[in-house]
Biotite code that builds the C-alpha atoms (Angstrom):
import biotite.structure as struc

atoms = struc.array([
    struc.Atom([-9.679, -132.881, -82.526], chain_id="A", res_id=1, res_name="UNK", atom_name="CA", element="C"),
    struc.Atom([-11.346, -132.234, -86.124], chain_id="A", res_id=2, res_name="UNK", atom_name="CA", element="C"),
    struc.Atom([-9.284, -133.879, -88.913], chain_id="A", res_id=3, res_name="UNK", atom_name="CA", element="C"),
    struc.Atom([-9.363, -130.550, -90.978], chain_id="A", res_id=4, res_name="UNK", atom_name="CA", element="C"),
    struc.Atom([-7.968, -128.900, -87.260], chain_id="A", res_id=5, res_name="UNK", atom_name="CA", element="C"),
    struc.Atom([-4.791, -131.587, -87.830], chain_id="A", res_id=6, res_name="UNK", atom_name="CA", element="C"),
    struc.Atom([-4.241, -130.780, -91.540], chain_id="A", res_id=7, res_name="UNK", atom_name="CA", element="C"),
    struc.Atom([-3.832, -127.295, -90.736], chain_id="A", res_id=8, res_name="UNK", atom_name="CA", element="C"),
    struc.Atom([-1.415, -127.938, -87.630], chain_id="A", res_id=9, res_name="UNK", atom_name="CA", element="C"),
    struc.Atom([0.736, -130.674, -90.078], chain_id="A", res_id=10, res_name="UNK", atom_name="CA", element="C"),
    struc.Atom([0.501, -127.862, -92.846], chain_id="A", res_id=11, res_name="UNK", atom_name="CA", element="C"),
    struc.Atom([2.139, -125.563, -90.954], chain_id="A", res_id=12, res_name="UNK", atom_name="CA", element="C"),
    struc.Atom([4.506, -127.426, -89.374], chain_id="A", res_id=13, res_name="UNK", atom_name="CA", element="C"),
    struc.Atom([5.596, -128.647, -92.939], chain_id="A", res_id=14, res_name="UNK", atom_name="CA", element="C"),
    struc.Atom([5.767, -124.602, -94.198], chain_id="A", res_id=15, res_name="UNK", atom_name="CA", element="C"),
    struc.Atom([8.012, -123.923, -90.784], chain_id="A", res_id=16, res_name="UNK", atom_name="CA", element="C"),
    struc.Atom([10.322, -126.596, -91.998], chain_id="A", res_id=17, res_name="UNK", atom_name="CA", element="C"),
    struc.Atom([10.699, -125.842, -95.244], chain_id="A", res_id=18, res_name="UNK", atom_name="CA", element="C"),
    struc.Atom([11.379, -121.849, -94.597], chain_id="A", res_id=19, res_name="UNK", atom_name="CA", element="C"),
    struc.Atom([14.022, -122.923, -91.894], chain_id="A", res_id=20, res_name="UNK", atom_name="CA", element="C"),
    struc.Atom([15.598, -125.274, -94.316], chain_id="A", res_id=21, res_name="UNK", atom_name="CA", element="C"),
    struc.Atom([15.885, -122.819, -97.017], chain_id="A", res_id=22, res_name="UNK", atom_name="CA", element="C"),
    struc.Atom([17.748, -120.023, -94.377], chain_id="A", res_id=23, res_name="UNK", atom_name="CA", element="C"),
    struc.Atom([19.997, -123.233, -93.482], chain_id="A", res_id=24, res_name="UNK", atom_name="CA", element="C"),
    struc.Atom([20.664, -123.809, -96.827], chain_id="A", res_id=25, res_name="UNK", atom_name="CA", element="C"),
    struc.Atom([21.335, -120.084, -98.033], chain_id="A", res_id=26, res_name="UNK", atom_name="CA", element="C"),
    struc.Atom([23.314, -119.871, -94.800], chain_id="A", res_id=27, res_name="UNK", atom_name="CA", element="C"),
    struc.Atom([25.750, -123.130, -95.315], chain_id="A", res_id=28, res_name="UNK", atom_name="CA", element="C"),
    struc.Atom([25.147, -124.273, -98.654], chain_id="A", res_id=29, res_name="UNK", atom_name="CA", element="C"),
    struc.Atom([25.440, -121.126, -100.788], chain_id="A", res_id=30, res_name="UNK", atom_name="CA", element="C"),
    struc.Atom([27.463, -119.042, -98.209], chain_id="A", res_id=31, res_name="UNK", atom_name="CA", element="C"),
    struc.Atom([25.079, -115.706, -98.514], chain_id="A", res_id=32, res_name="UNK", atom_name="CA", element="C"),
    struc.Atom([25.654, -114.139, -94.818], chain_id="A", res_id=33, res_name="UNK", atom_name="CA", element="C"),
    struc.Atom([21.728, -113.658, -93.061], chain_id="A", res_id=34, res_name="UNK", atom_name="CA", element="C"),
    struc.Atom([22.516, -109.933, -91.826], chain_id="A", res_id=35, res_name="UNK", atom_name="CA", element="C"),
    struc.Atom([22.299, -109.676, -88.337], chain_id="A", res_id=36, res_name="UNK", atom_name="CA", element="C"),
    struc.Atom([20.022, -106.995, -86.370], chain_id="A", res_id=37, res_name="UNK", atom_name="CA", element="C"),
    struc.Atom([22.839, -105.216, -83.288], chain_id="A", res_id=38, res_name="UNK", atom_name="CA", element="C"),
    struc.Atom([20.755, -104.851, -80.152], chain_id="A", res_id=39, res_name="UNK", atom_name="CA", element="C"),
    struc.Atom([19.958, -101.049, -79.575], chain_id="A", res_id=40, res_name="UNK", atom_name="CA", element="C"),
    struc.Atom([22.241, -99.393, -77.304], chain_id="A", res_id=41, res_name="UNK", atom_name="CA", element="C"),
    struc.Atom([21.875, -96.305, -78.014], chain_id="A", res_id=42, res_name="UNK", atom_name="CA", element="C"),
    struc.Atom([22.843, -95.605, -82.133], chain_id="A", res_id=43, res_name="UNK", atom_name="CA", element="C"),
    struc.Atom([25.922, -93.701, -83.555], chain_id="A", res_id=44, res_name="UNK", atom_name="CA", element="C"),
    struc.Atom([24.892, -90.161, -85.476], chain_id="A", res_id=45, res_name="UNK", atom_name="CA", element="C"),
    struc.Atom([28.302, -89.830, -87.059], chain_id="A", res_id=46, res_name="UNK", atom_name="CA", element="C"),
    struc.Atom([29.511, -91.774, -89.589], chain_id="A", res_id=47, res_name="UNK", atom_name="CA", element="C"),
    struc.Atom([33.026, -93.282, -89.721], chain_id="A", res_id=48, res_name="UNK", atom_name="CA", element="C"),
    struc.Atom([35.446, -96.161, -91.246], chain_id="A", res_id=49, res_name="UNK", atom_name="CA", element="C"),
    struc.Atom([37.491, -97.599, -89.063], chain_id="A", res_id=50, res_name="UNK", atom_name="CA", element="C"),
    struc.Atom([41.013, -99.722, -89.914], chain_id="A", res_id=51, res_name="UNK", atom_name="CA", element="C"),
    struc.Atom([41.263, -102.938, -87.870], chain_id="A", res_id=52, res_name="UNK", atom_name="CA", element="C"),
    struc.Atom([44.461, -104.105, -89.843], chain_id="A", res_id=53, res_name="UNK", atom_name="CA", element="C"),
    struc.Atom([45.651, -103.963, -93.256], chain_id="A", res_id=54, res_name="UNK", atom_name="CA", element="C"),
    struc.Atom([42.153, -106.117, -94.545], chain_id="A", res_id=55, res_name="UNK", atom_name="CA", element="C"),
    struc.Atom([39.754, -105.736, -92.472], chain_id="A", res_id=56, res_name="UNK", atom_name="CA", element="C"),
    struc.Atom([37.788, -102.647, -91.887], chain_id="A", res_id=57, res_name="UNK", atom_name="CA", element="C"),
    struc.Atom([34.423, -101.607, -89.849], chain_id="A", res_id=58, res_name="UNK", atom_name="CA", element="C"),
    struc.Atom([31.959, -98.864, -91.856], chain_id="A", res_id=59, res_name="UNK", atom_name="CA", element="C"),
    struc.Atom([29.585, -96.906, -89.244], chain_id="A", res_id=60, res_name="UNK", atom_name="CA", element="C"),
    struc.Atom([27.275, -96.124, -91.959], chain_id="A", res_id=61, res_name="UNK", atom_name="CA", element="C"),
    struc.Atom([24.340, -93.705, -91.719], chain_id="A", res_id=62, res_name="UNK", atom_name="CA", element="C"),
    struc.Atom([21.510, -93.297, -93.838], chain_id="A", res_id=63, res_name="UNK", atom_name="CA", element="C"),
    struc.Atom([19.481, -90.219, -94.404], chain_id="A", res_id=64, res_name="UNK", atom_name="CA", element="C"),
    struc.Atom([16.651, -88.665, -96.870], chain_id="A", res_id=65, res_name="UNK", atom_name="CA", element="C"),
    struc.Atom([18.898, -89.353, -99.281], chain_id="A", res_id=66, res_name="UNK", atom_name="CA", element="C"),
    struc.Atom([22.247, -89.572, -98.807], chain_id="A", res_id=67, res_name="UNK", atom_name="CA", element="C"),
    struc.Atom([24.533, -92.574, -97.443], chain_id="A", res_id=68, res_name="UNK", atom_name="CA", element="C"),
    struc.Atom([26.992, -91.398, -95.007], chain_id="A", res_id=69, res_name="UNK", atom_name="CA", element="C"),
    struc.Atom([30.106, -91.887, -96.225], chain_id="A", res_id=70, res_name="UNK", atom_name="CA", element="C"),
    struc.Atom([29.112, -92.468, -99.185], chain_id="A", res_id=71, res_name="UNK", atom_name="CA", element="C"),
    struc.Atom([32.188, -92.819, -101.357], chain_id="A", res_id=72, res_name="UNK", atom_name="CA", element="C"),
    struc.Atom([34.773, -95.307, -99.749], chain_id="A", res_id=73, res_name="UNK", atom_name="CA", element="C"),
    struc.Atom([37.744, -97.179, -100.315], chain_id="A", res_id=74, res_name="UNK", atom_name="CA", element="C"),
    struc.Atom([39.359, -100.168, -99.606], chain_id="A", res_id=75, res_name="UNK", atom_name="CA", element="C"),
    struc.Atom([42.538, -102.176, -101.042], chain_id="A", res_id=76, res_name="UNK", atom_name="CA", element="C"),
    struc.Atom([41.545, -105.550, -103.114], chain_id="A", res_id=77, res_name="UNK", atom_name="CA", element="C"),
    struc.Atom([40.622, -108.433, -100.913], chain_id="A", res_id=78, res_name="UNK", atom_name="CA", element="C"),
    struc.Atom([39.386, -106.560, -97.635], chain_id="A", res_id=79, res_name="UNK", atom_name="CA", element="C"),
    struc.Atom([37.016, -107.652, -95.839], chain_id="A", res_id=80, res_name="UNK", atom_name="CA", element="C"),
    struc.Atom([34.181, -104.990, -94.048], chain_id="A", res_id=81, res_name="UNK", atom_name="CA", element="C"),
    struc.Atom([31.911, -105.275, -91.510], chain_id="A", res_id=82, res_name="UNK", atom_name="CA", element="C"),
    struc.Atom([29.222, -102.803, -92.141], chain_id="A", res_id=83, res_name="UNK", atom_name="CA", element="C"),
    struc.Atom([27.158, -101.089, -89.418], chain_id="A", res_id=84, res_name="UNK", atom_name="CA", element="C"),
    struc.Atom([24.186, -99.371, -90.862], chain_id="A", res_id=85, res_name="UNK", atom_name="CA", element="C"),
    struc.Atom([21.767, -97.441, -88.771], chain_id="A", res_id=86, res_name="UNK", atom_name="CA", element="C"),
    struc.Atom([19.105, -94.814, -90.241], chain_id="A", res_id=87, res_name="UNK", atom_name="CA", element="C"),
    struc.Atom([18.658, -91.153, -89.246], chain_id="A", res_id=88, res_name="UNK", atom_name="CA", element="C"),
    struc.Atom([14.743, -90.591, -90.789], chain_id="A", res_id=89, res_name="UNK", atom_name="CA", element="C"),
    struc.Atom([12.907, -93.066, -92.377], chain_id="A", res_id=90, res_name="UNK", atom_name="CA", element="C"),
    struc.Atom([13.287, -96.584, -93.567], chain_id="A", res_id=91, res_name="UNK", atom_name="CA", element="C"),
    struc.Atom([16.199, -96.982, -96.318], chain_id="A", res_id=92, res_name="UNK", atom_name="CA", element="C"),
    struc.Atom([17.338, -99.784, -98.269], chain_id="A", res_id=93, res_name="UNK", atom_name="CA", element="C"),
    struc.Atom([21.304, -100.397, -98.592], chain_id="A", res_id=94, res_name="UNK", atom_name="CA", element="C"),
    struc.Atom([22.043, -102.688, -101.623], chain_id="A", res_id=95, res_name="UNK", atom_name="CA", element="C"),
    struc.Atom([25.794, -103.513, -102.972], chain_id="A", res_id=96, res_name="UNK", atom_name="CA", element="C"),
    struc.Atom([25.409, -103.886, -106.475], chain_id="A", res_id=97, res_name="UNK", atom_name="CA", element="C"),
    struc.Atom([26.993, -106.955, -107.692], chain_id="A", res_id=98, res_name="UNK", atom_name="CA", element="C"),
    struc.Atom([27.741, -107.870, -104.258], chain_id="A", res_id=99, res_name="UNK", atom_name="CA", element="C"),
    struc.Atom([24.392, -110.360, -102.905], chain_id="A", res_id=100, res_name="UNK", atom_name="CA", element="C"),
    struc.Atom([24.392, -107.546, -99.858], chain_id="A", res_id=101, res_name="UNK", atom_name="CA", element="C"),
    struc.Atom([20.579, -106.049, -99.454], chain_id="A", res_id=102, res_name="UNK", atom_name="CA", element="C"),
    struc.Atom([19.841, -104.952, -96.239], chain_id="A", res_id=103, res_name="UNK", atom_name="CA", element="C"),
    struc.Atom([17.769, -102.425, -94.498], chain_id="A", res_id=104, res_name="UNK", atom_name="CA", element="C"),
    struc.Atom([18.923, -98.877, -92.524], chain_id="A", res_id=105, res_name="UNK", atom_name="CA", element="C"),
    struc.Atom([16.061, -98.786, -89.607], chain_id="A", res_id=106, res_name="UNK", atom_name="CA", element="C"),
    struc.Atom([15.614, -95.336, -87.526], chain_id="A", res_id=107, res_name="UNK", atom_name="CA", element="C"),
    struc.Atom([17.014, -97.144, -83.537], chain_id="A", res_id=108, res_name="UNK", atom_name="CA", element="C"),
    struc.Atom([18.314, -99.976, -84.994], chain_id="A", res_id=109, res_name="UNK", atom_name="CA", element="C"),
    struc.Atom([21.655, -101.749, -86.294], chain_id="A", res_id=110, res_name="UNK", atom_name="CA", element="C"),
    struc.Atom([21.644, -103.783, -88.839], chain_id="A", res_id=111, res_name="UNK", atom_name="CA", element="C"),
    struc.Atom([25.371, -105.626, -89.286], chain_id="A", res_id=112, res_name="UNK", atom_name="CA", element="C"),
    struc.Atom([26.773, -107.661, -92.107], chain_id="A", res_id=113, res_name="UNK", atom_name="CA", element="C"),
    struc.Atom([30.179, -108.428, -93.517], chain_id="A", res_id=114, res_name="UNK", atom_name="CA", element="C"),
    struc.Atom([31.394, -108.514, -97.259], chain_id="A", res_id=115, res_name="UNK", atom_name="CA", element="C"),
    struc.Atom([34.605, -109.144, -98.044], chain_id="A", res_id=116, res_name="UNK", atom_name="CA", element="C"),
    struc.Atom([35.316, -107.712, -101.826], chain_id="A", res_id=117, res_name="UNK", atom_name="CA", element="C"),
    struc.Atom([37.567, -110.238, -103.618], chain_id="A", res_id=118, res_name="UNK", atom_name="CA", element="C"),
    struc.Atom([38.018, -108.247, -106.888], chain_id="A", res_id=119, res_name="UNK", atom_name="CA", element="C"),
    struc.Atom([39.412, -105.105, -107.984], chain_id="A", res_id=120, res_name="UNK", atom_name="CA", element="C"),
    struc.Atom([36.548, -102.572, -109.371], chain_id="A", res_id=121, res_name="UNK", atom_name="CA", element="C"),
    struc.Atom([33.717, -99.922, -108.174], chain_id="A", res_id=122, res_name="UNK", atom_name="CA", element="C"),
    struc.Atom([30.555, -101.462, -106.520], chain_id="A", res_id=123, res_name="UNK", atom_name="CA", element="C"),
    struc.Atom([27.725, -99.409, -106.637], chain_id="A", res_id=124, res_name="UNK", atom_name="CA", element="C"),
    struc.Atom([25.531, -98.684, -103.680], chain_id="A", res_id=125, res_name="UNK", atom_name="CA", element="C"),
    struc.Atom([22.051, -98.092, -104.089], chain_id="A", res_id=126, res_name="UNK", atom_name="CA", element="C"),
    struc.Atom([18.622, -97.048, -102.212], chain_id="A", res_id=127, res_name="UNK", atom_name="CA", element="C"),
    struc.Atom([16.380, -99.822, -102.621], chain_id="A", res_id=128, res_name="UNK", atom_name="CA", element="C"),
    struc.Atom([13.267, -98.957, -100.577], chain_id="A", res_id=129, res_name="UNK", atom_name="CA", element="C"),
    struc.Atom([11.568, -95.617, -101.273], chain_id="A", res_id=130, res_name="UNK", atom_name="CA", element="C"),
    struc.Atom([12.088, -93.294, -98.516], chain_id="A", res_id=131, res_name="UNK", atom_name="CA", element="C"),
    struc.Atom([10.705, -90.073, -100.290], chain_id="A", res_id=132, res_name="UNK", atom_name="CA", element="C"),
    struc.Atom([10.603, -87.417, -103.263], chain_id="A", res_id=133, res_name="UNK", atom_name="CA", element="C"),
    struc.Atom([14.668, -88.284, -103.687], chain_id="A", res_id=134, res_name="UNK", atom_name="CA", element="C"),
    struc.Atom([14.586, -91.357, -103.257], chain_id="A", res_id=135, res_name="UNK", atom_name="CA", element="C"),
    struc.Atom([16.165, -91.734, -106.916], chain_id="A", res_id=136, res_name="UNK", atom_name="CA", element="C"),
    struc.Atom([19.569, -89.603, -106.322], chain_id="A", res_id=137, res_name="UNK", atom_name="CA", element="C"),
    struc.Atom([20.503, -91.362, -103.035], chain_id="A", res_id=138, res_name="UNK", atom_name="CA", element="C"),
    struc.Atom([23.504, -93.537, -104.130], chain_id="A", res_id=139, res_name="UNK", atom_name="CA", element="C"),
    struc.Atom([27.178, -94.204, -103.070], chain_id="A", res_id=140, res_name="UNK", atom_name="CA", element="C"),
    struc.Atom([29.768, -96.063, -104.000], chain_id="A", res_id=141, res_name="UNK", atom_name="CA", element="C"),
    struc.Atom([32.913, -98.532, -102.930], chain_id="A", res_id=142, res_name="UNK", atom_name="CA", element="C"),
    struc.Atom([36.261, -98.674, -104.834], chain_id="A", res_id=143, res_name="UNK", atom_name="CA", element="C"),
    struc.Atom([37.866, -101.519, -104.261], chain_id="A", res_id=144, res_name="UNK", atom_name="CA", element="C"),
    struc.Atom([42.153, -100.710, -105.302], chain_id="A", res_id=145, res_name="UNK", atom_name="CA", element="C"),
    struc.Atom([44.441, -103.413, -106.942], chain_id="A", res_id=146, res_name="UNK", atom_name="CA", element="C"),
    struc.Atom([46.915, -104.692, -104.764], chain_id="A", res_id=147, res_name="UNK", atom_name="CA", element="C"),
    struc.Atom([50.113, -103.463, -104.666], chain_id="A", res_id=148, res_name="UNK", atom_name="CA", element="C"),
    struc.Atom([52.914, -106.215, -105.256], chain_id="A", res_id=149, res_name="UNK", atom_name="CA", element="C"),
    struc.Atom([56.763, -105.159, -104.368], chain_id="A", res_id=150, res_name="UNK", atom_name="CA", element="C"),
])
């Protein structure tokens, strides 16, 4: 074998490592959840939220030229969501301001990730990849309430 042939295997070996090192890092280290891709079955067309128990919820979410379906919800403070996010048209971006959630709404895919919202507040959601001439207005947003103490 060429010696310039075995630099360029040992190279990229060395670049494998290192980009599976930093998604084991992000993953344990810095606790940012790697979204996870649903295999297709088959995807939802109607969006819904539904209520496991009092904190935890599930979001069917469905993205469309250019509007996030729902696109206003709310939760109490400290909830945690698991958010299913398919896309109707195009490619769209899905991106919770202030959150560390950017994902991506594929046409006959699922893309799954959970956030748990700790704070009290509104957390924008915004349209990150262009998907046309509105790309601009397509927006939503999550209200997280205060708790309630009796």
């Amino acid at each position: 074998m060429n010696k310039y042939e075995i630099r360029v295997i040992v190279l990229a070996g060395l670049l494998l490592s290192v980009f599976f090192f930093a998604i084991l890092y992000n993953d344990f280290s810095r606790n940012i959840d790697v979204p996870a891709c649903v295999t297709y079955s088959g995807t939802y067309k109607v969006p819904h939220v539904k209520k496991l128990d009092r904190t935890t919820y599930e979001v069917y979410g469905v993205a469309k030229m250019w509007a996030f379906m729902p696109d206003d919800l709310t939760f109490p403070e400290g909830s945690t969501v698991d958010l299913y996010l398919t896309s109707d048209d195009v490619v769209h971006g899905f991106n919770i301001v202030k959150k560390g959630v950017n994902v991506m709404a594929v046409p006959g895919a699922i893309t799954k990730t959970t956030v748990t919202f700790e704070q009290a507040g509104v957390y924008r959601i915004l349209c990150h990849e262009y998907c046309g001439a509105g790309h601009q207005y397509m927006m939503g947003k999550i209200t997280i309430t205060p708790k309630k103490y009796y």
